[in-house]
N, C-alpha and C positions, 0 to 999 in steps of 0.2 A: 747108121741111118735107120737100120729093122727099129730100135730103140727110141728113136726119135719119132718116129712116124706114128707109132702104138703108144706113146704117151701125147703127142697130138688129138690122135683120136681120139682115148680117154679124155680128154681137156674138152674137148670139143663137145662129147655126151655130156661131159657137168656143167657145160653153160648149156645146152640145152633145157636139160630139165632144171637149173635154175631158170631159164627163162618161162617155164611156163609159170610163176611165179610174182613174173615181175608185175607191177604197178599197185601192188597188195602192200600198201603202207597201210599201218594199223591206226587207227583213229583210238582215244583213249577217251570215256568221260571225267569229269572230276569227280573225284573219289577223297574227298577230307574223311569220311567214315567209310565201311565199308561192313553191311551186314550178309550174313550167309544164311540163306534162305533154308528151311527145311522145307521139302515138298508137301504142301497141302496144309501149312499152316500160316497162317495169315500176319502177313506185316501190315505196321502198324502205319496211319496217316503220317503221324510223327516220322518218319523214315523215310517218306515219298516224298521230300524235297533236296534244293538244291545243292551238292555237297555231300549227301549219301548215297550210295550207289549200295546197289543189292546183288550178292553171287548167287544165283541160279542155276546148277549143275555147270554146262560149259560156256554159259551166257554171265555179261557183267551188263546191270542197267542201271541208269545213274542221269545225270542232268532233268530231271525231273522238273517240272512245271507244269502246274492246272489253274484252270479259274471256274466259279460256279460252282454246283454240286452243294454236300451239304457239310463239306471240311470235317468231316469225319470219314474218308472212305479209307478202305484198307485194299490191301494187295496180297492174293495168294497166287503165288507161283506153284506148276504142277509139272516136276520132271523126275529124268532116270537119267541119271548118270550124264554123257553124252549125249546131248542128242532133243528132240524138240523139247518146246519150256512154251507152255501157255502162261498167260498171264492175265488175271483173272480180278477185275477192279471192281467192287463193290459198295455201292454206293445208293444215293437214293435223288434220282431228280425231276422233279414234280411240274410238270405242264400247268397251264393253265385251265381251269375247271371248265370255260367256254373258248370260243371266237375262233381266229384262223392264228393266234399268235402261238409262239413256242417260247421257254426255256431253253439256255443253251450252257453248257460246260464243255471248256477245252482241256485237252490235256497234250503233252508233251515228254518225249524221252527218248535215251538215246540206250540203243544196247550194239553192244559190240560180241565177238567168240573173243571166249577168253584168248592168254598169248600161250596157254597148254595146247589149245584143242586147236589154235591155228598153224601151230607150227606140225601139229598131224594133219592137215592139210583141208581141214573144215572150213565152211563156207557159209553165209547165211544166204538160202536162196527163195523162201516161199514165206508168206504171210498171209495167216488167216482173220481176218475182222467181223467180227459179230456183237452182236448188242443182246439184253435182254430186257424187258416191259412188263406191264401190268397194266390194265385199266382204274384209274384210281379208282371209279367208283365199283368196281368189280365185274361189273353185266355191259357196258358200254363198248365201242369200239376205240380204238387207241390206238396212234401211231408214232413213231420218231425215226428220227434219220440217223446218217453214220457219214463223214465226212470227211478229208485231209490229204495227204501226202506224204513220201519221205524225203527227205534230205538226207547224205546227197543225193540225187537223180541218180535212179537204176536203170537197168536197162530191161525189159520194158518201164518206162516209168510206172511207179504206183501210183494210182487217183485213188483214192478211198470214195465211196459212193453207194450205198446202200439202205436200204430202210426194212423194218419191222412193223408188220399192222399184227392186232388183233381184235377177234368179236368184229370180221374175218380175219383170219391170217391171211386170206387173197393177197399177193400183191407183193409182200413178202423176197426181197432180193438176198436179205441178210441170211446166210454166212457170204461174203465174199472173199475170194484168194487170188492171190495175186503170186504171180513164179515169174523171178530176175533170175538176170548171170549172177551168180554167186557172188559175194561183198562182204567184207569185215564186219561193216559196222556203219549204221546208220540211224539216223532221226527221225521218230514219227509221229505225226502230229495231226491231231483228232478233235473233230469239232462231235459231240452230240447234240441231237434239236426233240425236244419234248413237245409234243402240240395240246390238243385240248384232250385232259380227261386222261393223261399217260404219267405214269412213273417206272421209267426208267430205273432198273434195281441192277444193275451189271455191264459191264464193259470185258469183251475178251478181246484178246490178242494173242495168234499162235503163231511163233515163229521156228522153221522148222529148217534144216540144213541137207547140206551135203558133201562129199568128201572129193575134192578135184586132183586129190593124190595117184599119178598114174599109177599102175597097177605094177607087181614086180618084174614080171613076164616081161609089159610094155618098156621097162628101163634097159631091161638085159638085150631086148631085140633091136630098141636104139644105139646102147653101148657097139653092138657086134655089127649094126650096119655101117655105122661112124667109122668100126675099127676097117670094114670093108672097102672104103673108100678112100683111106688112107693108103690100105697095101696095094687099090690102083693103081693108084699114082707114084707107088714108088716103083712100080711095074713099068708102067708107060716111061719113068724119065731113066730106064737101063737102056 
């Protein structure tokens, strides 16, 4: 019975700490190519579509879609090892010279933690959104917006919502961040809006993590309570 009870227990501690684990199904993009980024040097337009996906230290981004812009823009990724990966979209788009109308390009993608760094017990939990501008004509004031959501719903959800002025900077929301419960892998999706007199020269995106792996101390002190409650009860039923 001593035998049974202490392999109960044990049984018991590993569906525990499998359960903190559960509902963590991994989402995959499509991946027909697959390029491997070097940090701080720049992929090519040609790469940012549907079907290539890009390895970025412990980040995989891939299902790609944009409209607008000037279909030349490139992508540098900027990481170490594990751990955040901004991503850094470079581009050119041009407001209109007068009036209250804007320019707009959307973009679209999906990044996931790779299945290395998830089975270490990483997480995607915080996202940073920023834009960057320029007055076309150099001396004027200029503004654009920042726009979207992710898919699927985090918890908080994400709204994307910010903007850039200059010639003031007054006014000024952009960088915005946003911190969820932790999540594999999800889709985000960006509108920018250029208005009169603005070119729009950049797009970032930092996505940064965390590790929900309990700690070892915290398994051992579960193990031993589990195994504690077991030898109650084989207490109580003499």
């Amino acid at each position: 019975m001593r035998r049974s009870l202490s392999t109960l227990g044990a049984l018991a501690g590993a569906g525990m700490v499998m359960s903190l684990f559960a509902g963590q199904a991994q989402a995959v993009p499509t991946c027909n190519t697959t390029v491997t980024a070097t940090s701080g040097v720049a992929i090519p337009a040609a790469d940012l579509v549907a079907g290539v996906c890009v390895a970025a230290g412990d980040k995989i981004f891939g299902n790609w879609s944009s409209t607008g812009g000037s279909g030349l823009a490139s992508a540098i990724f900027t990481f170490s090892g594990f751990g955040t990966v901004t991503l850094g979209i470079q581009d050119a788009l041009v407001g209109p010279a007068t009036g209250t109308g804007s320019t707009t390009a959307t973009l679209s993608y999906e990044v996931e933690i790779s299945p290395a760094a998830a089975a270490l017990g990483w997480r995607i939990h915080d996202l940073e959104k920023d834009i960057t501008l320029n007055a076309t004509d150099g001396v004027g004031s200029a503004h654009a917006t920042l726009a979207g959501n992710t898919v699927p719903a985090t918890s908080p959800p994400v709204n994307i919502s910010c903007v850039r002025n200059v010639n003031p900077t007054t006014g000024s929301t952009c960088p915005e961040t946003n911190i969820f419960t932790p999540i594999l892998d999800f889709t985000i999706n960006e509108t920018v809006s250029a208005f009169a007199n603005t070119t729009v020269t950049g797009l970032t995106d930092t996505i940064s993590q965390i590790n929900i792996t309990p700690e070892p101390g915290s398994l051992i002190l579960m193990g031993t309570g589990l195994l504690g409650f077991g030898l109650l009860a084989r207490r109580r039923r003499r």
